[in-house]
C-alpha positions as CSV (number, residue, x, y, z in Angstrom):
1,X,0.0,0.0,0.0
2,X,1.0,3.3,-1.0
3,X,2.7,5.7,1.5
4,X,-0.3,8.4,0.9
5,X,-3.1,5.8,0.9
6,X,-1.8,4.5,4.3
7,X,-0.9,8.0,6.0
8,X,-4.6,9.1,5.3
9,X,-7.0,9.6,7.8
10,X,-9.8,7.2,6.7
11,X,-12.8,5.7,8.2
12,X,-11.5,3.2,10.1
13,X,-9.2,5.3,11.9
14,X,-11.7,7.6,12.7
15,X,-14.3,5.1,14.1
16,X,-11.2,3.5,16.3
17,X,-10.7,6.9,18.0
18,X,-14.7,7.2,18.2
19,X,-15.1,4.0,20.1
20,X,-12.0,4.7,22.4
21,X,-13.1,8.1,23.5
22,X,-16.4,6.7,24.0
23,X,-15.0,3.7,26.1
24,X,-12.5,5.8,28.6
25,X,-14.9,8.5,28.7
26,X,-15.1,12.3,27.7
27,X,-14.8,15.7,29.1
28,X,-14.9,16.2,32.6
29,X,-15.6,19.9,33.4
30,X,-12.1,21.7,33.6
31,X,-12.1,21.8,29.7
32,X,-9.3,19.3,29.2
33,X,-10.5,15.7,27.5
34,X,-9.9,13.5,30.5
35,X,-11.3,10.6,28.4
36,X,-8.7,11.0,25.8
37,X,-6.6,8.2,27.1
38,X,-6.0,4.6,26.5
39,X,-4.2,1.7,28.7
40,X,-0.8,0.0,27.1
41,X,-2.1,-3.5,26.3
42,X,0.1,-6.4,26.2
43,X,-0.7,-9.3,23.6
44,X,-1.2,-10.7,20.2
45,X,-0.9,-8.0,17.2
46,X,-1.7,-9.0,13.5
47,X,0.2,-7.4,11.2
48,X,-1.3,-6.9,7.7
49,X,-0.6,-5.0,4.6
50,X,-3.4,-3.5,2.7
51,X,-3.2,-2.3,-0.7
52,X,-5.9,-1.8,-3.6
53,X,-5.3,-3.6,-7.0
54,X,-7.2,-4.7,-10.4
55,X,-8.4,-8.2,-11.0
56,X,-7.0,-10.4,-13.9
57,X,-7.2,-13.7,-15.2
58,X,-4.4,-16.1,-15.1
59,X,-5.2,-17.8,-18.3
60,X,-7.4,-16.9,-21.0
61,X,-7.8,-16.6,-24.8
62,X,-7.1,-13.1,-26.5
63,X,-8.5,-13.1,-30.2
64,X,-6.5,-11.1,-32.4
65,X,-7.2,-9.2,-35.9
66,X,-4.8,-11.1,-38.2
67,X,-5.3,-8.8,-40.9
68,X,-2.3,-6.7,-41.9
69,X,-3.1,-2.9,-41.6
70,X,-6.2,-1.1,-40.2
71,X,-9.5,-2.3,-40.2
72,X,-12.6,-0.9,-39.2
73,X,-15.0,-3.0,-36.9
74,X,-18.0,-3.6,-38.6
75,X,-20.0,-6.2,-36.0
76,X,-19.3,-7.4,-33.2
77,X,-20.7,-9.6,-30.4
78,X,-22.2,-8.4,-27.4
79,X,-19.6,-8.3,-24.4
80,X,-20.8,-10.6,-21.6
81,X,-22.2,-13.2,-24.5
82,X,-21.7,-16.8,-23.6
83,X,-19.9,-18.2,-26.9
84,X,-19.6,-21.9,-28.3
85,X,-16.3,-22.6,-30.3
86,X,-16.9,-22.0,-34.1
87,X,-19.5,-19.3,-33.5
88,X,-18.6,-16.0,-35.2
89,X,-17.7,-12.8,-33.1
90,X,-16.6,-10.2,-35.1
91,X,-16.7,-9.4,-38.7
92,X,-14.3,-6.7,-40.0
93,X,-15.0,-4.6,-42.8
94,X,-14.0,-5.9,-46.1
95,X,-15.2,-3.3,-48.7
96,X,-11.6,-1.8,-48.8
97,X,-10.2,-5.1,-49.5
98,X,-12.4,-5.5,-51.9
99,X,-11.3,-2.0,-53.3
100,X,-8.0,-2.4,-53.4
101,X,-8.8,-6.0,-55.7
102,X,-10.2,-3.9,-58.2
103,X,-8.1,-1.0,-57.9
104,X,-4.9,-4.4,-58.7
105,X,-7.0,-5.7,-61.5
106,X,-7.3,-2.2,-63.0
107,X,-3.3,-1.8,-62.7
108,X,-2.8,-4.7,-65.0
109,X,-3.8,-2.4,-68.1
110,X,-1.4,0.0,-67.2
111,X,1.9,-2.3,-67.2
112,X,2.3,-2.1,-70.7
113,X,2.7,1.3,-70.8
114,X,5.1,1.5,-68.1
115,X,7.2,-1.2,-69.7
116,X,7.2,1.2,-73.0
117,X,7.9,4.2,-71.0
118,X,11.1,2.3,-69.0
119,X,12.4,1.8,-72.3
120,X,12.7,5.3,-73.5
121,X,13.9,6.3,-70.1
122,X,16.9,4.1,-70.7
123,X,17.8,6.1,-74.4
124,X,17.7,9.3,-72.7
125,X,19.7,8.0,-69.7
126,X,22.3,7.0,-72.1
127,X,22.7,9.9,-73.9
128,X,22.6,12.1,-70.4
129,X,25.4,9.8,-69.1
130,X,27.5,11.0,-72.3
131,X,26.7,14.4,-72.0
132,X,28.1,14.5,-68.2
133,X,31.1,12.5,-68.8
134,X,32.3,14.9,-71.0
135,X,31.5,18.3,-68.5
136,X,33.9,16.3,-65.5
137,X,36.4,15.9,-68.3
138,X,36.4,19.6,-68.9
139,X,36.9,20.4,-65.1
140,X,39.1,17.8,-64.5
141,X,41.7,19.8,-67.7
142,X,40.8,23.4,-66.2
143,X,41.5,22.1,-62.8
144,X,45.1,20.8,-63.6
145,X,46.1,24.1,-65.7
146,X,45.3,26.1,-62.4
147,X,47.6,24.4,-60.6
148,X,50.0,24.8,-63.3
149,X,49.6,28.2,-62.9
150,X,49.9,28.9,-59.5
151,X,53.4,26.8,-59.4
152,X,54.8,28.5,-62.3
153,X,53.1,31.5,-62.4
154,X,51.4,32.6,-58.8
155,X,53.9,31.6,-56.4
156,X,57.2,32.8,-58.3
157,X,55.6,36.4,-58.4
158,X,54.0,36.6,-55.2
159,X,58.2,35.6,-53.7
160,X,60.2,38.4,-56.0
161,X,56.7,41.3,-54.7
162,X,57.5,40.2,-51.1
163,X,61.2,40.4,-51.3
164,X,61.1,43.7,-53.4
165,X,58.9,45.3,-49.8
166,X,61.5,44.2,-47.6
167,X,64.4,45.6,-49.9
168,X,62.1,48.8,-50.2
169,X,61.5,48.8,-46.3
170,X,65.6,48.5,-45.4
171,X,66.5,51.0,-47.8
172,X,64.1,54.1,-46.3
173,X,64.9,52.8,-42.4
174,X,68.6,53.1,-43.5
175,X,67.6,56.7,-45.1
176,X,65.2,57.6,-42.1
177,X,68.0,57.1,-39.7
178,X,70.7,58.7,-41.2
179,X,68.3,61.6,-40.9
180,X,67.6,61.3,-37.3
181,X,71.0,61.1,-36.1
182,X,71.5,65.1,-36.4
183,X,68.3,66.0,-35.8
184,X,69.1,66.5,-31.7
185,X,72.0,69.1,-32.5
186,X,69.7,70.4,-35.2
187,X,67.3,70.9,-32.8
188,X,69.1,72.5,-30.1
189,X,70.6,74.7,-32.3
190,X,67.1,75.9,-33.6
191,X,67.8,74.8,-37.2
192,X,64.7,72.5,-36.9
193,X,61.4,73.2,-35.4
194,X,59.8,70.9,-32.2
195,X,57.4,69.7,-34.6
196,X,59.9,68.9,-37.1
197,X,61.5,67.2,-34.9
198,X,58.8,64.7,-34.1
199,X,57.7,64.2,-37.1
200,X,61.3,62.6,-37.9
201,X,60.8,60.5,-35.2
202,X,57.4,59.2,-35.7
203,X,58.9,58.7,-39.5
204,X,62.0,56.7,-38.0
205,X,59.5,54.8,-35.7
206,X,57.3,54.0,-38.9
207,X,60.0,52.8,-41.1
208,X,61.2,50.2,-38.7
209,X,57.6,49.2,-38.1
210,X,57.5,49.3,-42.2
211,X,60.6,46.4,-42.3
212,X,59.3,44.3,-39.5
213,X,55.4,44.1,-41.3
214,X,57.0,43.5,-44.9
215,X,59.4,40.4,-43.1
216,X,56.0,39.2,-41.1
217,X,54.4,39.0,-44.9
218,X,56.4,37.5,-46.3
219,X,56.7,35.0,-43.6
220,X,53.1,34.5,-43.2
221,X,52.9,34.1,-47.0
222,X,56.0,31.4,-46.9
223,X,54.3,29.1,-43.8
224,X,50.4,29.3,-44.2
225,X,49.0,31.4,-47.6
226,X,51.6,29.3,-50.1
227,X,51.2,26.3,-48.9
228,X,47.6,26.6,-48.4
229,X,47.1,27.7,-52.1
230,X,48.9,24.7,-53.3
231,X,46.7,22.4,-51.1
232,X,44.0,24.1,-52.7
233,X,44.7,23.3,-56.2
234,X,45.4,20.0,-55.9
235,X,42.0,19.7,-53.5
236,X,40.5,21.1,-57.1
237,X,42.5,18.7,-59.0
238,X,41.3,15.5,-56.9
239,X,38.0,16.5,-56.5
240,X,37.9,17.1,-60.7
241,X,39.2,13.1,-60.7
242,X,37.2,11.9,-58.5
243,X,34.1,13.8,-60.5
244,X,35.0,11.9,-63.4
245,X,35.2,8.4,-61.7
246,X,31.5,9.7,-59.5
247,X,29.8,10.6,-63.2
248,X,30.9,7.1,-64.4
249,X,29.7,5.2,-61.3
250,X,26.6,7.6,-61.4
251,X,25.7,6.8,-65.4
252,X,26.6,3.0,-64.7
253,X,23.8,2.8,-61.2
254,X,21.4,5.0,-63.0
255,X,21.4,2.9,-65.9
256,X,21.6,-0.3,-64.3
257,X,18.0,1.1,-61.9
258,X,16.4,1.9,-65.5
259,X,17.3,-1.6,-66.2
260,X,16.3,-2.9,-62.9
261,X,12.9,-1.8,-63.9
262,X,12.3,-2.7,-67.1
263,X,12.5,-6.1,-65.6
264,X,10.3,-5.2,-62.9
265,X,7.6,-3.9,-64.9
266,X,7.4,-7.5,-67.0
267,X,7.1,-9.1,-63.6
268,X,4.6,-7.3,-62.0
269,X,1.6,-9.0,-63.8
270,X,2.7,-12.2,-61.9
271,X,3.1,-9.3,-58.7
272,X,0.1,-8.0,-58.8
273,X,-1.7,-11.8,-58.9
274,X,0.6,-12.8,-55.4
275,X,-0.9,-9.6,-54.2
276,X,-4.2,-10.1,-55.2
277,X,-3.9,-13.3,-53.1
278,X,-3.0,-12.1,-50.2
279,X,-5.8,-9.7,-50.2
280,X,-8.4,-12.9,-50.5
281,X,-6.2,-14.5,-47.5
282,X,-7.0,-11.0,-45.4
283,X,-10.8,-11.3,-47.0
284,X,-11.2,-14.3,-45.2
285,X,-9.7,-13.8,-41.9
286,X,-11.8,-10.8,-41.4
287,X,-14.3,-12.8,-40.4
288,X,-13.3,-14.5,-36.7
289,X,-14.6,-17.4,-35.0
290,X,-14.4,-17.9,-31.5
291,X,-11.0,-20.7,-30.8
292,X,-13.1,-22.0,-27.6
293,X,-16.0,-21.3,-25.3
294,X,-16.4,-18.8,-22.7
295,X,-17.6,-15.3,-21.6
296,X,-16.9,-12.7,-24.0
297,X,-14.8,-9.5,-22.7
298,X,-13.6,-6.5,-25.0
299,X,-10.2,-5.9,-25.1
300,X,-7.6,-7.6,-22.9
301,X,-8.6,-7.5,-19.2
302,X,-5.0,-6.6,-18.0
303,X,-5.4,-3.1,-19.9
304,X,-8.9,-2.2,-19.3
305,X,-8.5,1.4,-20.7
306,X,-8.1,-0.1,-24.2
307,X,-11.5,-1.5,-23.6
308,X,-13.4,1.7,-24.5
309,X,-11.9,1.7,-28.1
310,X,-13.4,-2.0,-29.4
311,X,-17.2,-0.8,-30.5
312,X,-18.5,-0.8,-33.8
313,X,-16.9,1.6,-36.6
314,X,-13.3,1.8,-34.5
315,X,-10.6,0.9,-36.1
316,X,-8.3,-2.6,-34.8
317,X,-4.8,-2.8,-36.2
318,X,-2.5,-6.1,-37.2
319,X,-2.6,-8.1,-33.5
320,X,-4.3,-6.1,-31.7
321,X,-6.7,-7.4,-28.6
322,X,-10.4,-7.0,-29.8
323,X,-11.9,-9.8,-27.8
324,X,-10.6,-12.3,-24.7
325,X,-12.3,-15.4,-23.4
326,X,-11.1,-15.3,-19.4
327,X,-11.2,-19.0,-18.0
328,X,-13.0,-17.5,-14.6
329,X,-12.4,-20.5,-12.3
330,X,-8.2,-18.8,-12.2
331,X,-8.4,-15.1,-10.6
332,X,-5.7,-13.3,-9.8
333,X,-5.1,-9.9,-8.3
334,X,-2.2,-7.1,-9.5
335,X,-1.3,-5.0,-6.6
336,X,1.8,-2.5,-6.3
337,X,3.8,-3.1,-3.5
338,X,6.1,0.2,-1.5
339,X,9.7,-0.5,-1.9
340,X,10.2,-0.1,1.7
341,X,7.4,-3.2,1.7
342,X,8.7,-5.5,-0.3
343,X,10.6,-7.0,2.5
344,X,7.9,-8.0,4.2
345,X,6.1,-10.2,1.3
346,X,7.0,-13.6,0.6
347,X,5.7,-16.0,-1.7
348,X,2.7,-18.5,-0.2
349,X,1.4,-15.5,2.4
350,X,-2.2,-15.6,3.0
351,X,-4.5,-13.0,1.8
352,X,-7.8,-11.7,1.9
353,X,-9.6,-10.0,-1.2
354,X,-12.7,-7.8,-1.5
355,X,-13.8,-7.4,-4.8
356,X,-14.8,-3.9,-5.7
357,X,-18.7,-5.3,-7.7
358,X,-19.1,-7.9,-5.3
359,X,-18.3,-6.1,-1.8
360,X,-21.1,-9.1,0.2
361,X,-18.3,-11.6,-0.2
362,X,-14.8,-12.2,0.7
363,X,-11.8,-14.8,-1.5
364,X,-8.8,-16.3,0.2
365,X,-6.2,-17.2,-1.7
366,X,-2.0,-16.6,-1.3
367,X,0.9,-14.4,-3.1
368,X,2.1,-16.4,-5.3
369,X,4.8,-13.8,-7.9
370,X,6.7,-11.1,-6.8
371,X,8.7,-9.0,-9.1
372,X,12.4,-8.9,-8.9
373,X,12.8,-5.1,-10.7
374,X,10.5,-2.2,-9.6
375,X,8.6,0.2,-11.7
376,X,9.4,3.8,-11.3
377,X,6.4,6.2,-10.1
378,X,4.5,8.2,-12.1
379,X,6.6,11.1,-13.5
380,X,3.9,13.0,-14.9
381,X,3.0,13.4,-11.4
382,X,5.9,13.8,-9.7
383,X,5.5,10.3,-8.2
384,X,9.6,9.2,-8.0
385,X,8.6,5.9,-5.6
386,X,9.4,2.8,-7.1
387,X,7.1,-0.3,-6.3
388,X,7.2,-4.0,-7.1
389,X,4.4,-5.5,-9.0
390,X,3.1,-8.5,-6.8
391,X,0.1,-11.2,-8.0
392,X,-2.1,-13.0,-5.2
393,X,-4.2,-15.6,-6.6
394,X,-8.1,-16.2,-6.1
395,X,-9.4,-19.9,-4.3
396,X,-12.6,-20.9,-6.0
397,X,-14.0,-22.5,-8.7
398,X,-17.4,-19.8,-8.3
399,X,-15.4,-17.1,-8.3
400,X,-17.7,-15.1,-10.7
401,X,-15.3,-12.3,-10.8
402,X,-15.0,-9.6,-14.0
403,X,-12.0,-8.8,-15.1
404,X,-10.3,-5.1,-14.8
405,X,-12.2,-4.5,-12.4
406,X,-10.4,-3.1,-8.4
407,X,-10.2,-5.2,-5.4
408,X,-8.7,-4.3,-2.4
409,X,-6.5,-6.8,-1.1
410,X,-5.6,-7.2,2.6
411,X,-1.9,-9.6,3.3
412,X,-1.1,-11.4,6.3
413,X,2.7,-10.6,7.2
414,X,3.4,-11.5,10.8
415,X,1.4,-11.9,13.8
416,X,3.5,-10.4,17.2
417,X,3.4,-12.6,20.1
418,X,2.5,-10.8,23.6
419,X,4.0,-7.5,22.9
420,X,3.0,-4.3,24.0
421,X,1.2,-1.9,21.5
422,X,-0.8,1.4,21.7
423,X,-2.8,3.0,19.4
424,X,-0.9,4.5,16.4
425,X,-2.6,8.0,17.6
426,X,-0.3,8.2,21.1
427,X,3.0,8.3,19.7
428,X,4.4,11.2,18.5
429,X,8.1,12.2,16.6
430,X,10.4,14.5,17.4
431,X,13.9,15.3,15.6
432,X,13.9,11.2,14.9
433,X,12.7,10.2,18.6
434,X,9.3,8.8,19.2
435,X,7.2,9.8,22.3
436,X,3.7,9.0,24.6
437,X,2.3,11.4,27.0
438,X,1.4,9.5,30.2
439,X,-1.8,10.2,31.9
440,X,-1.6,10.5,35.6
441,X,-2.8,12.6,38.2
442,X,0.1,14.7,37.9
443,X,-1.3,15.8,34.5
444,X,0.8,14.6,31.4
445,X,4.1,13.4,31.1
446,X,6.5,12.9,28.7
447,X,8.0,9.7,27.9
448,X,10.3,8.6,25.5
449,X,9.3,5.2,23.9
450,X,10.7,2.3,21.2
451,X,8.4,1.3,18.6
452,X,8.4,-1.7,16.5
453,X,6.3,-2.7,13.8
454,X,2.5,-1.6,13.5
455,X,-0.7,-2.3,11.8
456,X,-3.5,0.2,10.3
457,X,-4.5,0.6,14.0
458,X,-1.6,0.2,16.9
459,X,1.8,0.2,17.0
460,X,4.2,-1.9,19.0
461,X,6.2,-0.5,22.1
462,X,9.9,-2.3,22.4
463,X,10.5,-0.1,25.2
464,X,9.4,3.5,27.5
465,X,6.2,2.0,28.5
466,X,4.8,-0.6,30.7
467,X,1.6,-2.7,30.9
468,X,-1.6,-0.7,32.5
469,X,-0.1,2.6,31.7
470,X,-2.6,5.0,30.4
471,X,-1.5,7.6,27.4
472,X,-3.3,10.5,25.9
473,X,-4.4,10.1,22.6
474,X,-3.5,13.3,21.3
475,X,-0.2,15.7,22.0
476,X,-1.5,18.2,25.1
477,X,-1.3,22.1,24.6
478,X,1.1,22.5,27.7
479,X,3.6,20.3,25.7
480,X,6.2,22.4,24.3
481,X,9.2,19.7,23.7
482,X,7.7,18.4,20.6
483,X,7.8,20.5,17.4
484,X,4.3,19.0,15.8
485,X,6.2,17.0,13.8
486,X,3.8,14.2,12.3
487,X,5.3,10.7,13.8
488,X,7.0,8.9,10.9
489,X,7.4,5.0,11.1
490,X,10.4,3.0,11.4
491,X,9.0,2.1,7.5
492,X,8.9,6.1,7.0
493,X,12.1,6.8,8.7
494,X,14.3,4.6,6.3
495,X,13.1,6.6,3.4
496,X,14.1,9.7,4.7
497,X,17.8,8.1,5.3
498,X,17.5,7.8,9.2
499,X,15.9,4.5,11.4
500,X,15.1,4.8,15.3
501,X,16.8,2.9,17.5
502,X,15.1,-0.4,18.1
503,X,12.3,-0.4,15.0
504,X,11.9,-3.3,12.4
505,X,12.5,-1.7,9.5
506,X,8.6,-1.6,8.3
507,X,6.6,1.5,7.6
508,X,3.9,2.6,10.0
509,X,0.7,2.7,8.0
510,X,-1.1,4.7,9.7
511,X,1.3,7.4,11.6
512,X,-1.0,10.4,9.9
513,X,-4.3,9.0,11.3
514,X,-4.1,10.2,14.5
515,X,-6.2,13.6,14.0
516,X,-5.6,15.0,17.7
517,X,-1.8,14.2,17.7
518,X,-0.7,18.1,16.8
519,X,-1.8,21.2,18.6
């Protein structure tokens, strides 16, 4: 059972804390709920796990469409029909079929012409594959005289330009400097303005700069641009040969498809009749008989949703469920068991299970599969718990049970010999510590307590309390050590990471039930 499902304050909780108010009394005058209280009990505690699941069968029939494609329901038998083997329960709709025969038939006239039309396609695919062959020729020529061109050509002039700067740029920084070596007397002796004196400098500065930029240009040209032009033009002279060897190949696989067809289209008349019966195979499948006898159901009873799509019109594709014939005298029920359950369950447990139509009557029967992998929550919904798929069967041979349909099933795990337990609505958490207020006549008092396991109901005290002790049933105002933390369950705790000293290691089912436990 669910963590939520179990946490919730349902009916049966309530009417427990009905009856025990009623039994220890109610309030006596002064405003505080004397009756609130219970005694500590020593004895047997059942422990059960609960959880709500969908009936199935564990064999029965599914009848199938077996007709390639789509097809369109056009009758079908009344669900909950008693069927003899033989008898017919569905008929499909064949007029399509039946279209598609004619349209075949009709596509035998047109062959001819598609045979006659192939044939010229191969003429002008020969004269095409010419036509191209010559054009990759062309680039392949114009590709191998640029290359030609750039190492005989290019590359020679672009080395002599590049030299001829750096000549250029020596010669004016030898000129600039000669210049600037008298400019300082010149300047001092006022043959030379300030500004002509800077403007020397900035010259001399630029000159240098001049030399170092017509070097790096040279360089640059020299490591990446003359090299990468080379690798250019014989990429260009590659790609030209491999043109001509892709035209080829491409002439040679168009030509040889053309081909391909021609042959095709004077084998399609014996095609189209394989075709044609196929679709009289299909034509006669689309009328189903029932394989045995049984109660008919619509769709498969494991995935009752799909149910609501097999009526009259709908469309049922290539294997798809349409009918099942359940064998009723095997039940089973699918429940999803809490990770931090799983532990408990074994494999021959005894359950109890209330069917959902029939609620008058009650089937035993025993787990008999548990999943080793988990299924993930719901992520649409932000459910991340995992849970573990687990079948109980049904005992029975009246079982009378419909398929899809909920049941809540109720598991035997362990009963607890003579322990002491209290009702899940006296114990109380605090920062991982669990708690009872004593009723005495000093007032309340705050004791810290053990738990163990629990049921729906009352949980088991390891240690804190003893026998004949009374505790309140809900958490008093004048208590201030507890924060109103809802009690979590040794099951609880061990998701959260942490597990009390002394617990079992199950989840408390009902820690959330107890309506008065917070102020």
């Amino acid at each position: 059972m669910t963590i939520q499902a179990k946490m919730a304050f349902g009916a049966g909780g309530l009417l427990l804390l009905m009856i025990l108010i009623w039994a220890f009394g109610g309030d006596d005058g002064s405003g505080t709920p004397s009756g609130g209280s219970t005694p500590v009990r020593r004895g047997t505690l059942k422990v059960t796990l609960t959880e709500r699941g969908t009936l199935k069968t564990r064999n029965a029939v599914h009848i199938v469409s077996e007709v390639k494609g789509r097809t369109a329901i056009e009758w079908l038998i009344e669900e909950g029909s008693r069927v003899e083997k033989g008898d017919i329960v569905v008929e499909l709709e064949k007029e399509e079929s039946q279209r598609r025969i004619d349209a075949l038939e009709d596509n035998l006239i047109g062959f001819e012409i598609e045979l006659n039309s192939s044939r010229t396609e191969v003429e002008i695919q020969r004269e095409q594959n010419k036509t191209d062959s010559e054009k990759a020729q062309l680039a392949l020529e114009v590709a191998q005289v640029e290359r030609e061109k750039l190492l005989s050509g290019d590359i020679p002039k672009d080395e002599r330009r590049l030299n001829l700067a750096i000549e250029k740029a020596e010669s004016e920084l030898t000129r600039a400097e000669g210049l600037w070596e008298d400019m300082p007397q010149m300047l001092e002796k006022g043959f030379v303005t300030q500004d002509e004196f800077e403007q020397e400098r900035i010259n001399l500065k630029e000159k240098r700069e001049g030399l170092v930029t017509a070097k790096q240009d040279r360089e640059l040209y020299k490591v990446f641009e003359k090299p990468l032009n080379i690798k250019q033009k014989e990429a260009a002279v590659t790609e030209a040969l491999r043109g001509v060897e892709r035209v080829g190949k491409q002439a040679e696989t168009k030509m040889g498809s053309l081909l391909v067809k021609v042959s095709q289209d004077e084998r399609r008349l014996r095609a189209c009749q394989e075709e044609l019966e196929r679709e009289q195979y299909d034509i006669a499948r689309m009328t189903i008989f029932a394989p045995s006898g049984g109660i008919v159901f619509y769709g498969n009873p494991d995935r009752s949703w799909e149910a609501e799509d097999i009526r009259v019109g709908e469309n049922v594709y290539f294997n798809r469920v349409i009918l099942t014939l359940p064998d009723p005298s095997e039940m089973a029920v699918s429940i999803n068991i809490h990770e931090a359950d799983i532990d408990k369950i074994r494999e021959g447990m005894i359950a109890v299970t209330r069917s959902d139509v029939q609620k008058d009557r009650v089937f035993h029967g025993e787990v008999i599969k548990i999943d080793s992998v988990a299924n993930a929550g719901n992520r649409r919904w932000g459910d991340q718990i995992r849970r573990f798929k687990v079948e109980v069967s049904l005992q029975g041979n009246d079982l009378d049970l419909k398929p899809g349909t909920s049941a809540e099933v109720e598991i035997h795990t362990a009963d607890l010999v003579d322990v002491l337990y209290v009702p899940l609505q006296a114990v109380h958490a605090e920062a991982g510590r669990y708690y009872c207020f004593l009723d005495n006549s000093r007032g309340s008092e705050k004791a810290e307590v053990t738990v163990g396991r629990s049921n729906d109901s009352f949980l088991e005290i390891i240690d804190g309390l003893d026998e004949g002790q009374h505790v309140l049933l809900y958490k008093p105002d004048s208590a201030t050590a507890s924060s109103g933390e809802e009690i979590p369950s040794p099951e609880r705790s061990v998701e959260r990471g942490s597990r009390p000293s002394g617990g079992s290691g199950n989840r408390n089912p009902g820690a959330q039930r107890r309506g008065p436990s917070s102020p």
